[in-house]
C-alpha atoms as a printed R data frame, in Angstrom:
    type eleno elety resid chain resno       x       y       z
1   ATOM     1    CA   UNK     A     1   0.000   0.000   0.000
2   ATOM     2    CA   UNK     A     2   1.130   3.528  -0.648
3   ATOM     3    CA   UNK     A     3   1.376   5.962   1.994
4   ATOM     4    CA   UNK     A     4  -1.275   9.149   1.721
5   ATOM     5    CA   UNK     A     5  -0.417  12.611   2.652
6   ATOM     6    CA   UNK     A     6  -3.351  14.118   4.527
7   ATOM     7    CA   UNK     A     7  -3.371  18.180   4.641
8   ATOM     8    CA   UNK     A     8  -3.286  19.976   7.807
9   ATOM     9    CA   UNK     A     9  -5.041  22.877   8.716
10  ATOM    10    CA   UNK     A    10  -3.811  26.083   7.132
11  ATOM    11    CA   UNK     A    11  -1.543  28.119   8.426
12  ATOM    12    CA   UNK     A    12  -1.342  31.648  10.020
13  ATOM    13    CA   UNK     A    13  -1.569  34.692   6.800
14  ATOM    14    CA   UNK     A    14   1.883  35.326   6.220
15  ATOM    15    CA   UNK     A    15   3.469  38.583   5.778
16  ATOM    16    CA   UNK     A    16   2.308  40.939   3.245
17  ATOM    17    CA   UNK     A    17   4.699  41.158  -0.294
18  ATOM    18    CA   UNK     A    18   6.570  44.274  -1.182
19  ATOM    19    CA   UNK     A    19   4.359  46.817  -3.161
20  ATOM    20    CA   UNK     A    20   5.417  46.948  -6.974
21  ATOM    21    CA   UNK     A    21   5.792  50.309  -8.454
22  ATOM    22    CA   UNK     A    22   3.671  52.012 -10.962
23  ATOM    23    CA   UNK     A    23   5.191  54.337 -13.365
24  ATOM    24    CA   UNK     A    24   1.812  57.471 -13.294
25  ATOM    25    CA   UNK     A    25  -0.288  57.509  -9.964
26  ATOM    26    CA   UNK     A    26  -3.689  55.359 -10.238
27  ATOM    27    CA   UNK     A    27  -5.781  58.330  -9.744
28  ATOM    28    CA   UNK     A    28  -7.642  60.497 -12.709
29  ATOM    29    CA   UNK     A    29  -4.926  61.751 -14.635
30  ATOM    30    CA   UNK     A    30  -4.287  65.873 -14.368
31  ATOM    31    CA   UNK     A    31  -4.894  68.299 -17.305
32  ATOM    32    CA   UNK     A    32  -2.167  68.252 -19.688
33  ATOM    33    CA   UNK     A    33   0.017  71.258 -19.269
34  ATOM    34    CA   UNK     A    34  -1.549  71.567 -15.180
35  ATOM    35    CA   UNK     A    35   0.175  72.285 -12.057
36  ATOM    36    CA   UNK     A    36  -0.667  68.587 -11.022
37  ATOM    37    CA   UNK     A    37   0.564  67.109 -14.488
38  ATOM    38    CA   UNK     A    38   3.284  68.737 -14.285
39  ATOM    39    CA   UNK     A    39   4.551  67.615 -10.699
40  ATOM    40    CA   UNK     A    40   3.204  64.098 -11.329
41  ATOM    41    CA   UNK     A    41   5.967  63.802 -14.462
42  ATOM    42    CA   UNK     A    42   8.664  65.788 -12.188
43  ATOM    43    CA   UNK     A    43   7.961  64.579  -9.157
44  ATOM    44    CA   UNK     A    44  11.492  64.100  -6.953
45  ATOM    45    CA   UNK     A    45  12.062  60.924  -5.887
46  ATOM    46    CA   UNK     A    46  10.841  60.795  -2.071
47  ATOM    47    CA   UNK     A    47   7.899  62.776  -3.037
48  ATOM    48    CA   UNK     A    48   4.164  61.826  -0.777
49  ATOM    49    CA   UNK     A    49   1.563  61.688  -2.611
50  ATOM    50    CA   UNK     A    50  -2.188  60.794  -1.506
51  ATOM    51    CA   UNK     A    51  -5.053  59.751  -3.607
52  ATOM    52    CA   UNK     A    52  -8.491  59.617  -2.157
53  ATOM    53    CA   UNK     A    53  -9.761  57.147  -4.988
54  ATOM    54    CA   UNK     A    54 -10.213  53.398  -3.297
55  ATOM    55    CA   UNK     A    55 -10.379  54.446  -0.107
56  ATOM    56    CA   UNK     A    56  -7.172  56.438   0.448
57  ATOM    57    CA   UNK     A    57  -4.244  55.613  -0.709
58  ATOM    58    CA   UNK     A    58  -0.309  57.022   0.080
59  ATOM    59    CA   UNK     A    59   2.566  56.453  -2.483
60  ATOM    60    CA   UNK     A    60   5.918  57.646  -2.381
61  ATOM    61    CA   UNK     A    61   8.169  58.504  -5.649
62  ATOM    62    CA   UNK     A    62  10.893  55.922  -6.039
63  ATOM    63    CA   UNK     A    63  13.469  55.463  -8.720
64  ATOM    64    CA   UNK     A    64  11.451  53.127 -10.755
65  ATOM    65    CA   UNK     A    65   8.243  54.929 -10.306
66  ATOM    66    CA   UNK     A    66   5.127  55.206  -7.386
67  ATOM    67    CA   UNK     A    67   5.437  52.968  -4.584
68  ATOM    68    CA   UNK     A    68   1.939  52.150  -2.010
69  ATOM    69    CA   UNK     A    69   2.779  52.607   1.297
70  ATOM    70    CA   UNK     A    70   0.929  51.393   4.246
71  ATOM    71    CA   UNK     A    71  -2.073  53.527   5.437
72  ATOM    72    CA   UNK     A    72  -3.560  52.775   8.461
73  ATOM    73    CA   UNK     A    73  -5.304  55.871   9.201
74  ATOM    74    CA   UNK     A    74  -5.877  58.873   6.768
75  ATOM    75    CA   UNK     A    75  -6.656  62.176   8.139
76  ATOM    76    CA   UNK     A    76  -6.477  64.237   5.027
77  ATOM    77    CA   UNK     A    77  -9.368  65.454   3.280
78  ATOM    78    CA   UNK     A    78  -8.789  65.564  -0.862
79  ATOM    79    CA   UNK     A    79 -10.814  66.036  -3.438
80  ATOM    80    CA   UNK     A    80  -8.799  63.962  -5.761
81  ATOM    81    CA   UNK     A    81  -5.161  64.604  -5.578
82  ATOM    82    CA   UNK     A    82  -2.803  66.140  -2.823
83  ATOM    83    CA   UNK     A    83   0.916  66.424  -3.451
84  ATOM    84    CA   UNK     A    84   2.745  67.220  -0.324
85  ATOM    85    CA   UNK     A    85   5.248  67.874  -1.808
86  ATOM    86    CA   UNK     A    86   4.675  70.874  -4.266
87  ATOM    87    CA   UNK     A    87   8.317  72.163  -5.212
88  ATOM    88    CA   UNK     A    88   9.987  72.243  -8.718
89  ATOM    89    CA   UNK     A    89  13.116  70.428  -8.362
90  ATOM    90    CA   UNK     A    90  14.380  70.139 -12.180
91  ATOM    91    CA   UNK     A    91  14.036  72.794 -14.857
92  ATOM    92    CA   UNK     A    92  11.988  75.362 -14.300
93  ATOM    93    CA   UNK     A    93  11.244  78.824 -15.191
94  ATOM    94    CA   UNK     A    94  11.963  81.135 -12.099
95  ATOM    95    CA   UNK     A    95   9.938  84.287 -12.000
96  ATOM    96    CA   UNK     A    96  11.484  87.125  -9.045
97  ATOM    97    CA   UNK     A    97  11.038  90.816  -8.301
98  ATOM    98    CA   UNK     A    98  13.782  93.493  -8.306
99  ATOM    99    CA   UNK     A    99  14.627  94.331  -4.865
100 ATOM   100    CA   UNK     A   100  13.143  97.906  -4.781
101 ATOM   101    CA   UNK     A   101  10.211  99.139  -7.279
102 ATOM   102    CA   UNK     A   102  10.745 101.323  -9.989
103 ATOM   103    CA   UNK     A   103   9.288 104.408 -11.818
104 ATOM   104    CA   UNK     A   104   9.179 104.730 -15.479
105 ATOM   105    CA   UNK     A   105  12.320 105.578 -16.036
106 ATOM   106    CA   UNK     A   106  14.838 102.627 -16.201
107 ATOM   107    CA   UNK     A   107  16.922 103.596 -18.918
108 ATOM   108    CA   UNK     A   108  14.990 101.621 -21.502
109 ATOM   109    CA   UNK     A   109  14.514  97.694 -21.699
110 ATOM   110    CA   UNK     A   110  18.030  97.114 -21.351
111 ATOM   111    CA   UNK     A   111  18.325  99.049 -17.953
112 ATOM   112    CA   UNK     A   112  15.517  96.931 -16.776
113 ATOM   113    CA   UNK     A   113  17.003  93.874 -17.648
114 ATOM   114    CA   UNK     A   114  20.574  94.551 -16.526
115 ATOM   115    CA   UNK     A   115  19.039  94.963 -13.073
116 ATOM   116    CA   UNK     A   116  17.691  91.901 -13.618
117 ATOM   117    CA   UNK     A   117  21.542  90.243 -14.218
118 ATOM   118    CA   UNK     A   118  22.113  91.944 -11.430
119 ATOM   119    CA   UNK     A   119  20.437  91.409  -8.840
120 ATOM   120    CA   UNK     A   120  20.300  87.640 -10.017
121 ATOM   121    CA   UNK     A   121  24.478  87.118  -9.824
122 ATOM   122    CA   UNK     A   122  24.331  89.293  -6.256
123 ATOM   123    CA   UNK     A   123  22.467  86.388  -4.911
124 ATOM   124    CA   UNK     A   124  24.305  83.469  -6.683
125 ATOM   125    CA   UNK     A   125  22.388  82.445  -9.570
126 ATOM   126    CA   UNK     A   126  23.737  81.997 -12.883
127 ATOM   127    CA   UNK     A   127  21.022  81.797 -14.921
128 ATOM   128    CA   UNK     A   128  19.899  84.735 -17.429
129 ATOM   129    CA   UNK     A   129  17.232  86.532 -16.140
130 ATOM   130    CA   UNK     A   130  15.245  89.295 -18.489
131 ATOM   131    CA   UNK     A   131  12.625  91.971 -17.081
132 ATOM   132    CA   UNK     A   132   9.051  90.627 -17.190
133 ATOM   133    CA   UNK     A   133   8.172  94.214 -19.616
134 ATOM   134    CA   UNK     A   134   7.000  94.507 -23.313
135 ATOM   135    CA   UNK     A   135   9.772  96.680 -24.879
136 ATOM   136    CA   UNK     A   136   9.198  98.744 -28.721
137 ATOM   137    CA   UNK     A   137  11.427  95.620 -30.191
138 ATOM   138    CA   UNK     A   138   9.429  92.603 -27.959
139 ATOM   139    CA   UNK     A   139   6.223  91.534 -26.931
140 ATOM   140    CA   UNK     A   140   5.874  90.359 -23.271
141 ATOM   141    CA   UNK     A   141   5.031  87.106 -24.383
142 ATOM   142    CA   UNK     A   142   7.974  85.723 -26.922
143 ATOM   143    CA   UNK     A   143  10.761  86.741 -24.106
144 ATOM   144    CA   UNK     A   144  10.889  83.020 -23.718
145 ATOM   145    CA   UNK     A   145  12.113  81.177 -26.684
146 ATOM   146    CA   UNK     A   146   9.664  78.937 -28.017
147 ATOM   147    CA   UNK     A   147  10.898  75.616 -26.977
148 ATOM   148    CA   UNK     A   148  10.623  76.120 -23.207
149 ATOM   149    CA   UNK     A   149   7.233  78.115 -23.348
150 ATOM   150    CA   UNK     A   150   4.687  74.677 -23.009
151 ATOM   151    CA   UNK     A   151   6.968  72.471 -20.990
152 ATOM   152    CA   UNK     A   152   8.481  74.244 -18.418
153 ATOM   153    CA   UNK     A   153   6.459  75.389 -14.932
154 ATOM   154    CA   UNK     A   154   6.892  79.116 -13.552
155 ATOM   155    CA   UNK     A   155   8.325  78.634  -9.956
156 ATOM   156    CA   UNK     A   156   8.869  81.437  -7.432
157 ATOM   157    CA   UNK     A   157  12.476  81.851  -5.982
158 ATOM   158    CA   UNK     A   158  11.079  78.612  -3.627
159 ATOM   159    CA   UNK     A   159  10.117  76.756  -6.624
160 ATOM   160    CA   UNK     A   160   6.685  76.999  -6.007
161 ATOM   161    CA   UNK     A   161   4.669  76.863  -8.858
162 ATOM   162    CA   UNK     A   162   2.885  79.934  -9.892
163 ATOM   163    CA   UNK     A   163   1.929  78.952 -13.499
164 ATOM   164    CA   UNK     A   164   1.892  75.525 -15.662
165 ATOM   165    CA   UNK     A   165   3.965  76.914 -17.985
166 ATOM   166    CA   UNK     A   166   4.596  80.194 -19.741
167 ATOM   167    CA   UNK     A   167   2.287  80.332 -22.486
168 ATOM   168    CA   UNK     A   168  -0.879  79.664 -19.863
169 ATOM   169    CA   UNK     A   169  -0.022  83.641 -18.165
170 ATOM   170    CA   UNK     A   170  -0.827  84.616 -22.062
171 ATOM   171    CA   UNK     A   171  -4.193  82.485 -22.473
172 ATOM   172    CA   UNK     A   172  -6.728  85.099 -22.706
173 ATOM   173    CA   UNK     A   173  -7.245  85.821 -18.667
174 ATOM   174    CA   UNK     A   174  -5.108  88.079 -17.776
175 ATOM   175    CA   UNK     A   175  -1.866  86.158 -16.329
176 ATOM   176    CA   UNK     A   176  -4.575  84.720 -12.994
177 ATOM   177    CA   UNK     A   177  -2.384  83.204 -10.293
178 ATOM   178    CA   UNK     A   178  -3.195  82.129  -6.822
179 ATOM   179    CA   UNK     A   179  -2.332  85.226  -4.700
180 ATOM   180    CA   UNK     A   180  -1.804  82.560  -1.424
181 ATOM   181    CA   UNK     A   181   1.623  81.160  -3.806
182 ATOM   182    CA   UNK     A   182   4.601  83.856  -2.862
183 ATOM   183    CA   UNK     A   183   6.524  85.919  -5.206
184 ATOM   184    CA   UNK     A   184   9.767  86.503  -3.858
185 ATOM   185    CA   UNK     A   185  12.072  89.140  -4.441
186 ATOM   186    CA   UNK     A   186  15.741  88.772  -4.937
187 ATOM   187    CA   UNK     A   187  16.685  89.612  -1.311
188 ATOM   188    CA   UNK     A   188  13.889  86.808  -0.628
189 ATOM   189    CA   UNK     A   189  11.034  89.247   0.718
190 ATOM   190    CA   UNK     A   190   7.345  88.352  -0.563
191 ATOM   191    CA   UNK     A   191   5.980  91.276  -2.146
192 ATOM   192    CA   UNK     A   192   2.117  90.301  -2.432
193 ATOM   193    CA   UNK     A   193   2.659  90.943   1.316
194 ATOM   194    CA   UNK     A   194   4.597  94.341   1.520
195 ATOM   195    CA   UNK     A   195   2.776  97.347   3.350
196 ATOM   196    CA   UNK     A   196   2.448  99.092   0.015
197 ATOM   197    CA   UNK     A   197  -1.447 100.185   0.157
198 ATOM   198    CA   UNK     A   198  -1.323  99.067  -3.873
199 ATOM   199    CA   UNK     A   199   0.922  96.363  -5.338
200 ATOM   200    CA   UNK     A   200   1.360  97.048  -8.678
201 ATOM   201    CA   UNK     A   201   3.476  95.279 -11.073
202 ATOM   202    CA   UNK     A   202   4.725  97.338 -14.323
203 ATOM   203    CA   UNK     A   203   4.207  95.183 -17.365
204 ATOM   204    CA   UNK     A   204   3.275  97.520 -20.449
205 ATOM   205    CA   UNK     A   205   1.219  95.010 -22.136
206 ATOM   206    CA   UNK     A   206  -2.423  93.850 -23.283
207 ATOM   207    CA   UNK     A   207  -3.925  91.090 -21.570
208 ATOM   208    CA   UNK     A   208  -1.908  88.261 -23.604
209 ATOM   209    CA   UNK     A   209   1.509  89.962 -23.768
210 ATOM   210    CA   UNK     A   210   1.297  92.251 -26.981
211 ATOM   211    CA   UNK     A   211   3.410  95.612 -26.113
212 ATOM   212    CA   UNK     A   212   1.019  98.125 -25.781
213 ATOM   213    CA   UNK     A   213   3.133 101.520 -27.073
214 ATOM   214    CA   UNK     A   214   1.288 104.101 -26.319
215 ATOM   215    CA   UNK     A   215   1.107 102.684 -22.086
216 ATOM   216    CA   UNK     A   216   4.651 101.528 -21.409
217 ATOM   217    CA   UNK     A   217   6.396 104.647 -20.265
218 ATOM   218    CA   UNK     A   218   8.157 105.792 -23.673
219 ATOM   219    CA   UNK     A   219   9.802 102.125 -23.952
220 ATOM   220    CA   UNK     A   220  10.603 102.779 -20.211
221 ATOM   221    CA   UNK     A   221  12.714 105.863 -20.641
222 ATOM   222    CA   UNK     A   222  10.407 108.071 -18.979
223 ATOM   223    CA   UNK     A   223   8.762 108.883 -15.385
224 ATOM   224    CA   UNK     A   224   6.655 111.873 -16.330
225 ATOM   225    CA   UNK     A   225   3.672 112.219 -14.701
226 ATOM   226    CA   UNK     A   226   1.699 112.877 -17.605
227 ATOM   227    CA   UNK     A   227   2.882 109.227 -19.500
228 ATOM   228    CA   UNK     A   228   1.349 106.010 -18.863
229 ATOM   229    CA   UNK     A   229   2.298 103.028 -18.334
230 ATOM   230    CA   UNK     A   230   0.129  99.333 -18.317
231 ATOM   231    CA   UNK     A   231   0.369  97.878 -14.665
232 ATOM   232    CA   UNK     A   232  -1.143  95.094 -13.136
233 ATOM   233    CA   UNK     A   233  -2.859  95.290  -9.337
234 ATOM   234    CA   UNK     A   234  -1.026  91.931  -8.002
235 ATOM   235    CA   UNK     A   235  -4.055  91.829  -5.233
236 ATOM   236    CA   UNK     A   236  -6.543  90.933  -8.066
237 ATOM   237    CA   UNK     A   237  -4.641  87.465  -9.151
238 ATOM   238    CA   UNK     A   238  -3.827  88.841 -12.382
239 ATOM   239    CA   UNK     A   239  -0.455  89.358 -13.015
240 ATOM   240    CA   UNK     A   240  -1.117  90.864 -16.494
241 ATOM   241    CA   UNK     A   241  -4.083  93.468 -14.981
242 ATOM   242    CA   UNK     A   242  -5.222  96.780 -17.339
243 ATOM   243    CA   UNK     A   243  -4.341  99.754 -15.221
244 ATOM   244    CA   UNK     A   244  -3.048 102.538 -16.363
245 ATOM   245    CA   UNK     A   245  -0.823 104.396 -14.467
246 ATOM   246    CA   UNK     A   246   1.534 107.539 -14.209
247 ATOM   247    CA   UNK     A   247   4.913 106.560 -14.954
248 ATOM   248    CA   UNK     A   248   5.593 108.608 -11.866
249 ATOM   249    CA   UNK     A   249   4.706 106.015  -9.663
250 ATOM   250    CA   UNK     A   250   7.035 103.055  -8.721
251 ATOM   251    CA   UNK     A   251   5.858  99.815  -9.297
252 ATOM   252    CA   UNK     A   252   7.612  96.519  -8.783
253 ATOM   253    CA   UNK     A   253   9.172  94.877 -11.806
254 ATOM   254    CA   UNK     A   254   9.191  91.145 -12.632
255 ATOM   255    CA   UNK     A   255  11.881  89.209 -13.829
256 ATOM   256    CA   UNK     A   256  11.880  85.977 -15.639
257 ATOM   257    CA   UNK     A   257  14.591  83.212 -15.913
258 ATOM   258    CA   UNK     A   258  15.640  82.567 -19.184
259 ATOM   259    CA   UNK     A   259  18.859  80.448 -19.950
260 ATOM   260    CA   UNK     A   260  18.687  81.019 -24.134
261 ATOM   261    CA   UNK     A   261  20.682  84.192 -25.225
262 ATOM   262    CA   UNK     A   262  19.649  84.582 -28.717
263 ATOM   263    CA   UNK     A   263  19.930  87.422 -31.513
264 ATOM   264    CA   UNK     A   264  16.063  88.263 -30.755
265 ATOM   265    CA   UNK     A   265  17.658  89.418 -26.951
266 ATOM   266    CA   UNK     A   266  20.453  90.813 -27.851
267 ATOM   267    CA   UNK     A   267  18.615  93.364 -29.810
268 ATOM   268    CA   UNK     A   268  16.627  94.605 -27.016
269 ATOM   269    CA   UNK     A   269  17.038  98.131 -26.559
């Protein structure tokens, strides 16, 4: 006779395996060209992220992609997608204030933007940075070459990110932003909180970056009181507002990173 194995009870569950990575997060995927689509692709390795679909559920960038974690209690409120971690940490477009605000008169485009360069090497950074400001040679919107205008976020000094990309500030609304998300200043001050009763922004363009020449202070050569120039009130959350204003007045002034010195810049006057 043969012998006859009889099974046993089973055993205790063992121990769970060790979660597989996922190369996109299973939750609906962001807008192309969003905030959130844009920090999903970038995301730093070490990254949190929750998603409320299934319950709750907590991942963690790796190098091969989105790892589950564990979550035994979640006591986070999302309406889809939370990234606690928010900050830009590859290539990004940095927009920053000058230190101080300025009237009208700064000596033409190239002033402006040599303030920028400035300001921008006092504090370490090596990076070409141009004066957010339609000039009589440039619109506003094609300081930015075209290559890095749809890919690229626009981070504060933090790397926060203020817009998706550049060409979203020249959609048709006016440049909206959240007003909660900082812009810094070189020296690392916040101006949408400064004392200043009105925080303007000189910008001397329409609402989707086309130089506007007869409101941007003579090509910004002038602080006459009796010349305009096309401002933006920052406490609106529109960083390309209409208001005209006296070129009298000093208003901050924007500048954007941009690493591409080509012949179009070099022209600026």
């Amino acid at each position: 006779s043969s012998d006859v194995s009889i099974a046993g009870p089973p055993g205790p569950p063992g121990p769970p395996g060790t979660p597989g990575y996922m190369s996109r997060l299973p939750s609906k995927v962001p807008q192309s060209g969003s905030a959130d689509a844009v920090m999903t692709q970038r995301a730093a390795e070490g990254t949190l992220a929750y998603v409320s679909q299934r319950g709750g559920e907590l991942y963690v960038r790796a190098r091969n992609g989105w790892r589950k974690i564990p979550v035994c209690t979640v006591a986070v409120s999302v309406s889809a997608l939370i990234y606690i971690s928010s900050r830009c940490r590859h290539i990004c477009l940095h927009l920053v204030a000058l230190n101080s605000p300025l009237r009208g008169d700064m000596r033409g485009i190239r002033g402006a933007d040599f303030q920028c360069y400035q300001q921008a090497r006092s504090m370490g950074l090596t990076s070409t940075y141009r004066a957010f400001l339609s000039s009589h040679l440039q619109d506003l919107a094609t300081i930015v070459r075209k290559a890095d205008r749809n890919n690229l976020p626009v981070v504060n000094l933090r790397g926060e990110v203020l817009f998706a990309n550049w060409a979203s500030i020249f959609s048709g609304n006016a440049g909206v932003f959240n007003p909660s998300t900082p812009i810094y200043s070189f020296d690392g001050r916040n101006i949408l909180t400064e004392s200043a009763p009105e925080k303007l922004v000189w910008h001397g363009s329409s609402a989707v970056g086309i130089r506007l020449t007869s409101n941007y202070c003579e090509a910004w050569r002038t602080g006459d009181m009796a010349v305009t120039g096309q401002a933006a009130l920052l406490q609106t959350g529109r960083l390309l507002g209409q208001h005209a204003r006296s070129c009298s007045n000093s208003y901050v002034v924007l500048c954007i990173e941009n690493t591409y010195v080509g012949d179009a810049h070099q022209r600026r006057t």
